[in-house]
PDB file with one MODEL, atoms N, CA, C and O in Angstrom:
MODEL        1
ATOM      1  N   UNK A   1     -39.025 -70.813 -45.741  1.00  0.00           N
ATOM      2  CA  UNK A   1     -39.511 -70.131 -44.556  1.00  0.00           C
ATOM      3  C   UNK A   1     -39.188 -68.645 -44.669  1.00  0.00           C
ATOM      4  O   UNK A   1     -37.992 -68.381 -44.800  1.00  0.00           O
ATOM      5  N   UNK A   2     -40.448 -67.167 -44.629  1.00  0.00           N
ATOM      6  CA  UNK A   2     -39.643 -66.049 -44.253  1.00  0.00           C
ATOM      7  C   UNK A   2     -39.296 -65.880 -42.841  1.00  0.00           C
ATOM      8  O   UNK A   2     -39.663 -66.346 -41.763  1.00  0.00           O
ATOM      9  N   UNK A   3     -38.602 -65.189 -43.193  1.00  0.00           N
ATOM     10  CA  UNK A   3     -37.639 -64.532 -42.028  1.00  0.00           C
ATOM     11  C   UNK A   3     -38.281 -62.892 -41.617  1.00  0.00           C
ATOM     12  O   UNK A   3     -38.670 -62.395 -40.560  1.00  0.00           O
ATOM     13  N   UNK A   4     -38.167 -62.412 -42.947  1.00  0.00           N
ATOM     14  CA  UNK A   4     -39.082 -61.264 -42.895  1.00  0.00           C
ATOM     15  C   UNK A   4     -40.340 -60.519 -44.177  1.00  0.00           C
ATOM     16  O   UNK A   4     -40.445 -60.757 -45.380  1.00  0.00           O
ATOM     17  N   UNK A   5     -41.088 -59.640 -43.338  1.00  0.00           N
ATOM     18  CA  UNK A   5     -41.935 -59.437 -44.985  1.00  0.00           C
ATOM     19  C   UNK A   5     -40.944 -58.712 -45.001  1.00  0.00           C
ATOM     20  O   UNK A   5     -40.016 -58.333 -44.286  1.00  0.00           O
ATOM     21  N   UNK A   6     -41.603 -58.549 -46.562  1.00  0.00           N
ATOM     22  CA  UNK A   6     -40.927 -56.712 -47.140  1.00  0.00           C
ATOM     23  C   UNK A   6     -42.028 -55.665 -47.098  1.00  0.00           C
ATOM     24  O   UNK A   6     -41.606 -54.555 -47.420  1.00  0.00           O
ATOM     25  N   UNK A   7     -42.802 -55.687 -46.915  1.00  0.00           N
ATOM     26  CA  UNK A   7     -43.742 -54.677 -46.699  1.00  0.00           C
ATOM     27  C   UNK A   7     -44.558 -54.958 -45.669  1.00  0.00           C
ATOM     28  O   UNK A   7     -45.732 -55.270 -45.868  1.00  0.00           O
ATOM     29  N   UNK A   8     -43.944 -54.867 -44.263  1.00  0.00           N
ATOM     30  CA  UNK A   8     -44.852 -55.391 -42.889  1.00  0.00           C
ATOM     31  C   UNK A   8     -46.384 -54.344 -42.782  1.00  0.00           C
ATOM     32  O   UNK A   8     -46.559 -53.158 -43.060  1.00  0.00           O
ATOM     33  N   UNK A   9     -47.171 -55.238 -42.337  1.00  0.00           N
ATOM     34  CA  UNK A   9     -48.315 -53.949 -41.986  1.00  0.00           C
ATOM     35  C   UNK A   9     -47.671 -52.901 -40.318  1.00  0.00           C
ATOM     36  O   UNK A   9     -46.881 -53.226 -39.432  1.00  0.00           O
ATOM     37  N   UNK A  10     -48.357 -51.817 -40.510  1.00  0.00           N
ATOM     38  CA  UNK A  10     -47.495 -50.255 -40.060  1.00  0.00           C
ATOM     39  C   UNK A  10     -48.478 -50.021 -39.962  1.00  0.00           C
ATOM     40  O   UNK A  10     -49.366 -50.446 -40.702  1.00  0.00           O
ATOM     41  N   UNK A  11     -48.679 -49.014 -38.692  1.00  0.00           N
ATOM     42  CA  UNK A  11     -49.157 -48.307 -37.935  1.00  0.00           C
ATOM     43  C   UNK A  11     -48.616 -46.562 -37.892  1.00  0.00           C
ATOM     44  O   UNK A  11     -47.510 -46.500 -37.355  1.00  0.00           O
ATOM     45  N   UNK A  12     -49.025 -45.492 -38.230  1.00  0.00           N
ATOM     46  CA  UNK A  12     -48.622 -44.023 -37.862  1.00  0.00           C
ATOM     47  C   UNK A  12     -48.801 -43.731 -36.282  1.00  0.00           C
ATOM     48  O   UNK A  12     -49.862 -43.778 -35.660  1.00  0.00           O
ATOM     49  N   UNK A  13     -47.584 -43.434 -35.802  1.00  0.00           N
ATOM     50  CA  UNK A  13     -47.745 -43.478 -34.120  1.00  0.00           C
ATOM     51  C   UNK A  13     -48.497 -42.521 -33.380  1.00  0.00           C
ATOM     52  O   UNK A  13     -48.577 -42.511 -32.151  1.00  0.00           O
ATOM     53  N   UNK A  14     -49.170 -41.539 -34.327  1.00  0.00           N
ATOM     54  CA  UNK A  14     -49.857 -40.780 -33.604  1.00  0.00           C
ATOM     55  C   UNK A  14     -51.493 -41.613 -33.600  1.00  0.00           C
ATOM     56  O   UNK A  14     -52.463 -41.147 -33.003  1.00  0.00           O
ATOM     57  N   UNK A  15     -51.510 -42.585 -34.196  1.00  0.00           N
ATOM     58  CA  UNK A  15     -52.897 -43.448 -34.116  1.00  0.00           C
ATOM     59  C   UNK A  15     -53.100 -43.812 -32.801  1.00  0.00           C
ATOM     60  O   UNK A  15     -52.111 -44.009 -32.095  1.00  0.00           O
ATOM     61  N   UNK A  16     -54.689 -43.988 -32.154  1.00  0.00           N
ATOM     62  CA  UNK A  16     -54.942 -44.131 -31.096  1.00  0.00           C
ATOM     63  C   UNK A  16     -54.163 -45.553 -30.884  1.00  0.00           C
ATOM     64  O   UNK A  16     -53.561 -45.996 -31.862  1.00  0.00           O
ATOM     65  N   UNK A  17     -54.134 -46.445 -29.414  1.00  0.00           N
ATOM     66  CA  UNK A  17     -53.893 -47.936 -29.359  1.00  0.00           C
ATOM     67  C   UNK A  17     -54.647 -48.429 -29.402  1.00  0.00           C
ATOM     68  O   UNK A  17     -54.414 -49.576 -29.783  1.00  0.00           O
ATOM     69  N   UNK A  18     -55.859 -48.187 -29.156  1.00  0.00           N
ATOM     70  CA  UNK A  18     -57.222 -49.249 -29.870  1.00  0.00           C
ATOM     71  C   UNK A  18     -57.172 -49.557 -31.587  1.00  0.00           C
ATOM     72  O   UNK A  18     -57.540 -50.638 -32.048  1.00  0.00           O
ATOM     73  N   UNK A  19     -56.676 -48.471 -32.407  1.00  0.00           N
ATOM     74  CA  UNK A  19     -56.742 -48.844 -33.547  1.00  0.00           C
ATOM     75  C   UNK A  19     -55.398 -49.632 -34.206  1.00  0.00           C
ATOM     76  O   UNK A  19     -55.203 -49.928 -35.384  1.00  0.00           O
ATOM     77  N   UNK A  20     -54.452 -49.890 -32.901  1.00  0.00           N
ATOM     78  CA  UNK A  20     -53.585 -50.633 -33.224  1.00  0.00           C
ATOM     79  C   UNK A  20     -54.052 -52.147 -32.525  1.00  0.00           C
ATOM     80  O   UNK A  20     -53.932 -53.170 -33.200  1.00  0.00           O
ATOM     81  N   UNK A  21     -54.453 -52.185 -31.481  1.00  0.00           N
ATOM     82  CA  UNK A  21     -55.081 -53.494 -31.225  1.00  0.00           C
ATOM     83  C   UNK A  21     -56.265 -54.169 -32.216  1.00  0.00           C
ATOM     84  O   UNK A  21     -56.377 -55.348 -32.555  1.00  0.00           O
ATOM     85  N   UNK A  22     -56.947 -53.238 -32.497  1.00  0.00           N
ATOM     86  CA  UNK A  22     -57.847 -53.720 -33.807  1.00  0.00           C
ATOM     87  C   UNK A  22     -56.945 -54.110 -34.917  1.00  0.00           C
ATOM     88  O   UNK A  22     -57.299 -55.129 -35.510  1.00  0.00           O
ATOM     89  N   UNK A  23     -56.312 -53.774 -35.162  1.00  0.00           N
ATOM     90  CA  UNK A  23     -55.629 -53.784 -36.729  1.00  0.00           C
ATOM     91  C   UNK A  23     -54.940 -55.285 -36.459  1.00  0.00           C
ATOM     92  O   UNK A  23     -55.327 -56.276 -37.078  1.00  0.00           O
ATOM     93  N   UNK A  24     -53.544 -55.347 -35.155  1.00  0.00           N
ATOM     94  CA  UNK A  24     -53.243 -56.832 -35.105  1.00  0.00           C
ATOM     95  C   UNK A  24     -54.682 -58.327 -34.857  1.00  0.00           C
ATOM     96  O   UNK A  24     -54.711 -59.524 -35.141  1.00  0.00           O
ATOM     97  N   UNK A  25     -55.194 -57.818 -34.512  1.00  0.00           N
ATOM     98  CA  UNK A  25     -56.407 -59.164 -34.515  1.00  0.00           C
ATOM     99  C   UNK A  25     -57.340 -58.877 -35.849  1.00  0.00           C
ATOM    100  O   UNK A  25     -58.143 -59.740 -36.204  1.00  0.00           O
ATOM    101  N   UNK A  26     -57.211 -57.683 -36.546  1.00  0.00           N
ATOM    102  CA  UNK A  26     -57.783 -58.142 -37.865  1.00  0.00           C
ATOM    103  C   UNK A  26     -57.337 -58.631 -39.193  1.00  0.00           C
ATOM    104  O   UNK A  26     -57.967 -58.819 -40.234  1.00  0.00           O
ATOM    105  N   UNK A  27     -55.497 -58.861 -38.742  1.00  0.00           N
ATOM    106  CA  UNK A  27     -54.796 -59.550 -39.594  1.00  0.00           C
ATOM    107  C   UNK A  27     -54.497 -60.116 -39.189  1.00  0.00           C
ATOM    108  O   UNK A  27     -53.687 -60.734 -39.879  1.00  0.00           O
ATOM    109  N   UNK A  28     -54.649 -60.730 -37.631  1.00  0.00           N
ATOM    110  CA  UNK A  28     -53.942 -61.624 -36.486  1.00  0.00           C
ATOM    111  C   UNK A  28     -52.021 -61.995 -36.454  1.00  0.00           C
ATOM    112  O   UNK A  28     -51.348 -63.000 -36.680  1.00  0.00           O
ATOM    113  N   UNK A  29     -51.771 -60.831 -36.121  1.00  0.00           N
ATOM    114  CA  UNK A  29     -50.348 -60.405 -36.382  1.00  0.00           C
ATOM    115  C   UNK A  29     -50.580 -60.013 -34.644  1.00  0.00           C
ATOM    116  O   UNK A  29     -51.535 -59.500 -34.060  1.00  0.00           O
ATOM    117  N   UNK A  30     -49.307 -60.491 -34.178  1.00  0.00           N
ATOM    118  CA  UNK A  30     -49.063 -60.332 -32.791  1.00  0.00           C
ATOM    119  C   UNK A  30     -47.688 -59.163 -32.413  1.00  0.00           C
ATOM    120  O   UNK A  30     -47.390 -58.713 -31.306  1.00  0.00           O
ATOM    121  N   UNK A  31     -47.072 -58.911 -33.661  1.00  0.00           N
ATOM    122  CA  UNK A  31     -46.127 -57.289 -33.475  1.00  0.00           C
ATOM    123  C   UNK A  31     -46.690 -56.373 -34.293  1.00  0.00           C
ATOM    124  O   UNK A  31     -47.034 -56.869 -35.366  1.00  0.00           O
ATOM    125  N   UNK A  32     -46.999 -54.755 -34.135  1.00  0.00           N
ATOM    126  CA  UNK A  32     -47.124 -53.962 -34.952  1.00  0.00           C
ATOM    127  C   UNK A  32     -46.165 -52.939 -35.120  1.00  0.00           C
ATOM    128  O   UNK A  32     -46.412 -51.948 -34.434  1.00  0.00           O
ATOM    129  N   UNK A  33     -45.196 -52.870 -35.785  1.00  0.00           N
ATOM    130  CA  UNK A  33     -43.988 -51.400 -36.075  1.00  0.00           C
ATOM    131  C   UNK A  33     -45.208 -50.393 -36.217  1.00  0.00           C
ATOM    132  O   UNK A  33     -46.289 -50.528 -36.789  1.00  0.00           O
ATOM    133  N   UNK A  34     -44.539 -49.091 -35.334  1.00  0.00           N
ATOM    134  CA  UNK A  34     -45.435 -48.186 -35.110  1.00  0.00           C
ATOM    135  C   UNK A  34     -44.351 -47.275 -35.692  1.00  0.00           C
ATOM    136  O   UNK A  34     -43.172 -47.415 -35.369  1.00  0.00           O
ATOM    137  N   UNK A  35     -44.822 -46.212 -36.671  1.00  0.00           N
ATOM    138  CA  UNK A  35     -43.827 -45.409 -38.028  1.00  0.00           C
ATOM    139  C   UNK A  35     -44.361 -44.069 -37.471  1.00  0.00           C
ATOM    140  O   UNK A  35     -45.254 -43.767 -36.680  1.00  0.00           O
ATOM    141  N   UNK A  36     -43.230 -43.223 -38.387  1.00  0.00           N
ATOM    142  CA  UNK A  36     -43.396 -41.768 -38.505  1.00  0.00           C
ATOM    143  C   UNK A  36     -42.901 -41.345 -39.613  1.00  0.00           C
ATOM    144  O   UNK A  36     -41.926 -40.593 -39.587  1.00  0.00           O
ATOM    145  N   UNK A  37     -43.478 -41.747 -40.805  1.00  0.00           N
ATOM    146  CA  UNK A  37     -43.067 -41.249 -41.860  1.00  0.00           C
ATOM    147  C   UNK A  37     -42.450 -42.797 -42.444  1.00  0.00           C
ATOM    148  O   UNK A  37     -43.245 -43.715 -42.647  1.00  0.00           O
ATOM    149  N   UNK A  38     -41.180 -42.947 -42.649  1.00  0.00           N
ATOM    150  CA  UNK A  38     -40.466 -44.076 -43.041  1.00  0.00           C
ATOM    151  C   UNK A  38     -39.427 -44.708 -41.942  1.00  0.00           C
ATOM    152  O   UNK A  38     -38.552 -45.544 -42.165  1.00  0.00           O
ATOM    153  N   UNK A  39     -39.759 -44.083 -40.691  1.00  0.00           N
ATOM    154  CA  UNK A  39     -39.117 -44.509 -39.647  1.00  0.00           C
ATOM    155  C   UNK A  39     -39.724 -45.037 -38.479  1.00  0.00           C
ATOM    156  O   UNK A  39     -40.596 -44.500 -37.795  1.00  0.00           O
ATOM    157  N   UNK A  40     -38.980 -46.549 -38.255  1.00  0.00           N
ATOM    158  CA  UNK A  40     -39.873 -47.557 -36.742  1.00  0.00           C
ATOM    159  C   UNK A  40     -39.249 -46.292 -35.815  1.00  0.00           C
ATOM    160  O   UNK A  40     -38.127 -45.785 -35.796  1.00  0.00           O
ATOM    161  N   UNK A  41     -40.594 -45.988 -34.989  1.00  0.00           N
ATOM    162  CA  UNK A  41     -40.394 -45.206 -33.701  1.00  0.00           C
ATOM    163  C   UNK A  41     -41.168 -46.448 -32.722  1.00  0.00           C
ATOM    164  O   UNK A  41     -41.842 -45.975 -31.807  1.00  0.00           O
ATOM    165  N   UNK A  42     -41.153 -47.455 -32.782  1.00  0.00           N
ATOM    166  CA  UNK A  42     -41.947 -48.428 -31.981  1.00  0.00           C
ATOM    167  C   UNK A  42     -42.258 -49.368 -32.027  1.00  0.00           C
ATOM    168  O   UNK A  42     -41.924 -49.637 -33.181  1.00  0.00           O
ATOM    169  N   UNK A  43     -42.928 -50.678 -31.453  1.00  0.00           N
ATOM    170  CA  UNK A  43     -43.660 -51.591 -31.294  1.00  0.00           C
ATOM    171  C   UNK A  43     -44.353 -51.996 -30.685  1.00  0.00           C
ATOM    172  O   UNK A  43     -43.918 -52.327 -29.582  1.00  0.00           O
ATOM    173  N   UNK A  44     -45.341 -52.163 -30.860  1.00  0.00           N
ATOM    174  CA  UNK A  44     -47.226 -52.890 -30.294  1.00  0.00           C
ATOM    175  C   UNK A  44     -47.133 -54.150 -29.575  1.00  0.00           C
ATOM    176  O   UNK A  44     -47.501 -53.727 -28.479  1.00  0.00           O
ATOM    177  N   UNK A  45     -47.003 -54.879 -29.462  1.00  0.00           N
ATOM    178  CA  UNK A  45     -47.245 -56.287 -29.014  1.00  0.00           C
ATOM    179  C   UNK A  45     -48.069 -57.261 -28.325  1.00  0.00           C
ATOM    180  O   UNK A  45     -48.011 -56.964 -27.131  1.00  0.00           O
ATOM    181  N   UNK A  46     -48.698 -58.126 -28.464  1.00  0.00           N
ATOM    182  CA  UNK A  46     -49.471 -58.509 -27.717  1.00  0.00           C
ATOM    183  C   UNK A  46     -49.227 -59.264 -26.129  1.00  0.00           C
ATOM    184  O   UNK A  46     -49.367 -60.472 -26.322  1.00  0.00           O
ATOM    185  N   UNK A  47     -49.040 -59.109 -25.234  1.00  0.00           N
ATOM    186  CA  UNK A  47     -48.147 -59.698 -24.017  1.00  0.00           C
ATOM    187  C   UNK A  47     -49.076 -61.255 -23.766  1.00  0.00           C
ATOM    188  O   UNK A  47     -50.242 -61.518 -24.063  1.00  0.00           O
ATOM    189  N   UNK A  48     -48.175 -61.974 -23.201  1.00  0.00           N
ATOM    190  CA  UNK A  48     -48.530 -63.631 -23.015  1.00  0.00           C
ATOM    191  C   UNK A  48     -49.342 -63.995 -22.147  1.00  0.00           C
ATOM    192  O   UNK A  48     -49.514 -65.212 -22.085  1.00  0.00           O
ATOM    193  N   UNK A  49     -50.406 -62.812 -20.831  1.00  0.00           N
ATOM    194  CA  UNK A  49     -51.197 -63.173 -20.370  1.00  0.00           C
ATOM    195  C   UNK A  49     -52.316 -62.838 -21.169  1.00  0.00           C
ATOM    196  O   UNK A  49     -53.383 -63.238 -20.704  1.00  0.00           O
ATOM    197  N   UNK A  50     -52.394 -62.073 -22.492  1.00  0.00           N
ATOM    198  CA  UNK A  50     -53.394 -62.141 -22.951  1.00  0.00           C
ATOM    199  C   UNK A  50     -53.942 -63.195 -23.862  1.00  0.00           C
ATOM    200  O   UNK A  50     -54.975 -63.824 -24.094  1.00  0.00           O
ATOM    201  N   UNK A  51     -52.466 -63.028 -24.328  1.00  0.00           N
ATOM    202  CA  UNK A  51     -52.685 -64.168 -25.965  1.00  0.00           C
ATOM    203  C   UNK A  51     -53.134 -65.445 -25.458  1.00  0.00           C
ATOM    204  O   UNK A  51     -54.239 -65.894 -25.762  1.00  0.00           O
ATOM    205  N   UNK A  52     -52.184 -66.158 -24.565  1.00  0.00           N
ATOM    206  CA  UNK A  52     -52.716 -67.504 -23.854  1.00  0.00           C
ATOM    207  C   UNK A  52     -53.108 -68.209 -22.583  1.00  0.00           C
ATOM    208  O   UNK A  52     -52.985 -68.024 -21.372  1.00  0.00           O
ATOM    209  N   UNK A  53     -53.663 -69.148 -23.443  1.00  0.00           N
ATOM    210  CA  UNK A  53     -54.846 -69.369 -21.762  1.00  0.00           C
ATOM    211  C   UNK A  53     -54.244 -69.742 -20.448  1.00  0.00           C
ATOM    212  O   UNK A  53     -53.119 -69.264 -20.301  1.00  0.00           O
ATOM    213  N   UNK A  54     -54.589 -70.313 -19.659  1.00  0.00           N
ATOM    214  CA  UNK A  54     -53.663 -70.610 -18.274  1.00  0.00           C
ATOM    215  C   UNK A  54     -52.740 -71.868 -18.522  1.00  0.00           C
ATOM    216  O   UNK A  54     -51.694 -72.071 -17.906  1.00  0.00           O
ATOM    217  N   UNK A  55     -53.278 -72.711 -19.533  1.00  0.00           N
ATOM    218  CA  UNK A  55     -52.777 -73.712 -19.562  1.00  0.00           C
ATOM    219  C   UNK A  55     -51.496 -73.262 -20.268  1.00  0.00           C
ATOM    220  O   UNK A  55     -50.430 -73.193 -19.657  1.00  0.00           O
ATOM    221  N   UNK A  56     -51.635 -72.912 -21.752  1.00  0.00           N
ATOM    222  CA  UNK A  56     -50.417 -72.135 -22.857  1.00  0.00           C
ATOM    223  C   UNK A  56     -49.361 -71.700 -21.625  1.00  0.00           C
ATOM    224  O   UNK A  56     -48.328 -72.348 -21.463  1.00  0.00           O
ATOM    225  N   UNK A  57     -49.674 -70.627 -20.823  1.00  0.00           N
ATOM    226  CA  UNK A  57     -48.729 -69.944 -19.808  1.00  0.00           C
ATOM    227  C   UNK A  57     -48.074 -70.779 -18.741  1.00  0.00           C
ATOM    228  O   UNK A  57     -47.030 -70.447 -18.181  1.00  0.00           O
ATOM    229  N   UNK A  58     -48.977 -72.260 -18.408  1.00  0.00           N
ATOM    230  CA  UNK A  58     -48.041 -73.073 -17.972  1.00  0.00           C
ATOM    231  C   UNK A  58     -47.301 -73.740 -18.241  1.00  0.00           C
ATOM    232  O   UNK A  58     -46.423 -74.191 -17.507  1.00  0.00           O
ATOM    233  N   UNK A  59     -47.521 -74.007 -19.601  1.00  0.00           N
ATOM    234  CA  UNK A  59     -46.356 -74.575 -20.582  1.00  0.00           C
ATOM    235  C   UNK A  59     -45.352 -73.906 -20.321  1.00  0.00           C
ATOM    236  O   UNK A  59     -44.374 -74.168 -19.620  1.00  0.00           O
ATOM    237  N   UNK A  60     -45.706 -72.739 -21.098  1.00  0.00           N
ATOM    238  CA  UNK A  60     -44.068 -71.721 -21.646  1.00  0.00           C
ATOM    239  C   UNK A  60     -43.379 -71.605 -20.209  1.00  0.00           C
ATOM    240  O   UNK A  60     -42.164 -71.410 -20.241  1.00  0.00           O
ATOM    241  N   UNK A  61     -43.977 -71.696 -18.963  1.00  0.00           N
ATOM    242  CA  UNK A  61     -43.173 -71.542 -17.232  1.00  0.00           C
ATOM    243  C   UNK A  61     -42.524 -72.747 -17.231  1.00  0.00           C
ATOM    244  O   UNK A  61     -41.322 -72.795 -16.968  1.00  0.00           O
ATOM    245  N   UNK A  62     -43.358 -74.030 -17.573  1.00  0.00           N
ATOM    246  CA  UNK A  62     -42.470 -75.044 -17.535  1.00  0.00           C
ATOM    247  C   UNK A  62     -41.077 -74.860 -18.783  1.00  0.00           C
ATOM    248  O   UNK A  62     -40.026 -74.691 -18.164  1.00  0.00           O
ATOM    249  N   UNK A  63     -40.953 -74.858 -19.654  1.00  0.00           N
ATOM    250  CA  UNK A  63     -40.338 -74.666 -20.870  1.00  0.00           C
ATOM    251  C   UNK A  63     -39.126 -73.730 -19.886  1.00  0.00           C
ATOM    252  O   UNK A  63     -38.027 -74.165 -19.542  1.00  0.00           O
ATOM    253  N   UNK A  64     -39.557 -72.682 -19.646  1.00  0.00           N
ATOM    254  CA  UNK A  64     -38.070 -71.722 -18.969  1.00  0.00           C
ATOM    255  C   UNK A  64     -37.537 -71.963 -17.715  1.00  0.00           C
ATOM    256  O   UNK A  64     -36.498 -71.472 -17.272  1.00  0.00           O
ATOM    257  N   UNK A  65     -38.337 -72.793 -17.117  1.00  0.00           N
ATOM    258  CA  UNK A  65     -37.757 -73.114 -15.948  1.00  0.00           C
ATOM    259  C   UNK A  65     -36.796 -74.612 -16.017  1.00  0.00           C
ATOM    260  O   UNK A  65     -35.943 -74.898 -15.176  1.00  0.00           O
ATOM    261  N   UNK A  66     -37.250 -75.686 -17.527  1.00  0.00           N
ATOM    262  CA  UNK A  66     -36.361 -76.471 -18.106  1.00  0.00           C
ATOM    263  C   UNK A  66     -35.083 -76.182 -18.752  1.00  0.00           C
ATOM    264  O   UNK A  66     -34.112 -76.931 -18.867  1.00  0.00           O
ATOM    265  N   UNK A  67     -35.261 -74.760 -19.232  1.00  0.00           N
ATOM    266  CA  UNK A  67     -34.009 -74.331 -19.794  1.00  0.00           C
ATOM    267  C   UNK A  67     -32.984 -73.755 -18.707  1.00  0.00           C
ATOM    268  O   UNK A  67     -31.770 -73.570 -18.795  1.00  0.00           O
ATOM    269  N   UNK A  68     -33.847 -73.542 -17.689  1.00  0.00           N
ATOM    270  CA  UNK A  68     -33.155 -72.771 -16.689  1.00  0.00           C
ATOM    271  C   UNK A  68     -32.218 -74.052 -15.980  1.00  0.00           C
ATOM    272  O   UNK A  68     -31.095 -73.821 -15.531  1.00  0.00           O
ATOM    273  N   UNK A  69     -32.650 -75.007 -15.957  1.00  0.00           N
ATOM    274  CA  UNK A  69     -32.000 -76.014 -15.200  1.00  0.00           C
ATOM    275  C   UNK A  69     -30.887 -76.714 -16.043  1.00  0.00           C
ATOM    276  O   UNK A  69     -29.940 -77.222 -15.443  1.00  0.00           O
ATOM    277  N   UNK A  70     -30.963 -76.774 -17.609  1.00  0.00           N
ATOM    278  CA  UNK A  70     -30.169 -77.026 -18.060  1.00  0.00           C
ATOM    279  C   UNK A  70     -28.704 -75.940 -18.620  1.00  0.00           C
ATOM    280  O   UNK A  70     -27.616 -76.074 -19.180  1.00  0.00           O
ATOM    281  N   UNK A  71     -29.328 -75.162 -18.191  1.00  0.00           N
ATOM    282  CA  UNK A  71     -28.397 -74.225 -18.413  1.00  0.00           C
ATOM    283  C   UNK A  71     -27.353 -73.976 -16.934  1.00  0.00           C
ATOM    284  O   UNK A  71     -26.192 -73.584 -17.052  1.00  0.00           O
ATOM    285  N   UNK A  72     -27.847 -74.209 -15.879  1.00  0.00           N
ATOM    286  CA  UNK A  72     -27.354 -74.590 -14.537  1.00  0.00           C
ATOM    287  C   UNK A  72     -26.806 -75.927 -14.357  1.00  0.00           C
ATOM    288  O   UNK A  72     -25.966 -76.224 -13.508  1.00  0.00           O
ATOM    289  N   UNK A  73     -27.366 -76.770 -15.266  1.00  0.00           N
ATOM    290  CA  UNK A  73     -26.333 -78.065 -15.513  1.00  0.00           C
ATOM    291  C   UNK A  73     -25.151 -77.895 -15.988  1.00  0.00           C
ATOM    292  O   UNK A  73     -24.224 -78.415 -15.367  1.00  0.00           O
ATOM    293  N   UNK A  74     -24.889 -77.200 -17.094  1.00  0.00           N
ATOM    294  CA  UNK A  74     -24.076 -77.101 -17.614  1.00  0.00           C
ATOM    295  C   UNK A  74     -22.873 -75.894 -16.812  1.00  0.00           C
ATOM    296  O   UNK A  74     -21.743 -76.253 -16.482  1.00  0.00           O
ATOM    297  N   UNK A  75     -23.096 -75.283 -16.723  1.00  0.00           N
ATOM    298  CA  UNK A  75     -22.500 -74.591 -15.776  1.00  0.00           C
ATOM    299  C   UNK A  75     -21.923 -75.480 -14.489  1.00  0.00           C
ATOM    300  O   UNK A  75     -20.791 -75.489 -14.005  1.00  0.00           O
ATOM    301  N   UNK A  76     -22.915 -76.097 -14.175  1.00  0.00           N
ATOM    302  CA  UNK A  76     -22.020 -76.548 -12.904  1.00  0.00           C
ATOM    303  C   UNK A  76     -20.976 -77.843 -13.435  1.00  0.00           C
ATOM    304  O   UNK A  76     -20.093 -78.234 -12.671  1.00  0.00           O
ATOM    305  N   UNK A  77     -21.107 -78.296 -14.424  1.00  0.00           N
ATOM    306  CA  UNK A  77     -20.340 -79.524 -14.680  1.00  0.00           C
ATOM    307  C   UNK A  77     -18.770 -78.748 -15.306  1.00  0.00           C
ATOM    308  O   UNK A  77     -17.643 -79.160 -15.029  1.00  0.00           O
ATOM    309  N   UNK A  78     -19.099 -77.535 -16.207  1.00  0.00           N
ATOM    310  CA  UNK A  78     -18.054 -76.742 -16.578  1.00  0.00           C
ATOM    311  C   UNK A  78     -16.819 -76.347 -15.717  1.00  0.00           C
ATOM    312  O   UNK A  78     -15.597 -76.370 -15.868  1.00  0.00           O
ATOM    313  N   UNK A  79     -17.860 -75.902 -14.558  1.00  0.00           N
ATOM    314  CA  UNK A  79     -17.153 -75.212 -13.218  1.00  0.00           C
ATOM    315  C   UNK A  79     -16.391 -76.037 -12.799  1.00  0.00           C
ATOM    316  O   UNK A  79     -15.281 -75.683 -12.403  1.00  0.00           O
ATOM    317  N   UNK A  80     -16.862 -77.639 -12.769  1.00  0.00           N
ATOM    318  CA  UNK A  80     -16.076 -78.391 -12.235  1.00  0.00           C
ATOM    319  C   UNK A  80     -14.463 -79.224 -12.953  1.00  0.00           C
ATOM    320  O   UNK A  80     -13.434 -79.790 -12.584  1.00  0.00           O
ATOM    321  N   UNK A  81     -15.045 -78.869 -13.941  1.00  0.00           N
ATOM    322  CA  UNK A  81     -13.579 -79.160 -14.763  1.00  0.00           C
ATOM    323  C   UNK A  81     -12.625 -78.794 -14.893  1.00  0.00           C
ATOM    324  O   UNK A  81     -11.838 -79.372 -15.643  1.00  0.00           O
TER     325      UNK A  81
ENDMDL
END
C-alpha cells in the first residue's frame, strides 16, 4: 500500500482555481499541493457536499455520529470507575 507518491501532481499558486479544479478531475485526485517554487504554500480539496451524493453524506453522518456515541460510551464507563 502507498502511503505517499514521490512526485505528487502540483499546482503553481498563482494558477487560476478553475485550472486547479480541472486538473484534480482530470487525474481524479481529490487533494492538490498548491507550490511556489519547491515549497507547499497550500491545498485544493474537494469538500464532501460535492464529491458525494445525498446518500454517501448520509452514510459518513451516520458513521460520526456512531463514533460519537462510542466514544461517549467509553467515557462514561471510565468516569465511572
Amino acid at each position: 500500500m502507498d502511503i505517499a507518491t514521490l512526485a505528487p501532481l502540483t499546482l503553481d499558486e498563482r494558477r487560476p482555481a478553475i485550472e486547479a479544479l480541472m486538473l484534480m478531475a482530470r487525474h481524479n485526485v481529490h487533494h492538490l499541493p498548491m507550490t511556489d517554487g519547491e515549497r507547499v504554500t497550500g491545498l485544493v480539496t474537494v469538500d464532501t457536499a460535492t464529491y458525494w451524493s445525498g446518500f454517501g453524506q448520509a452514510v459518513i453522518l451516520v458513521a460520526i455520529k456512531i463514533g460519537g456515541l462510542g466514544i461517549m460510551t467509553l467515557a462514561s464507563l471510565l468516569g465511572m470507575a
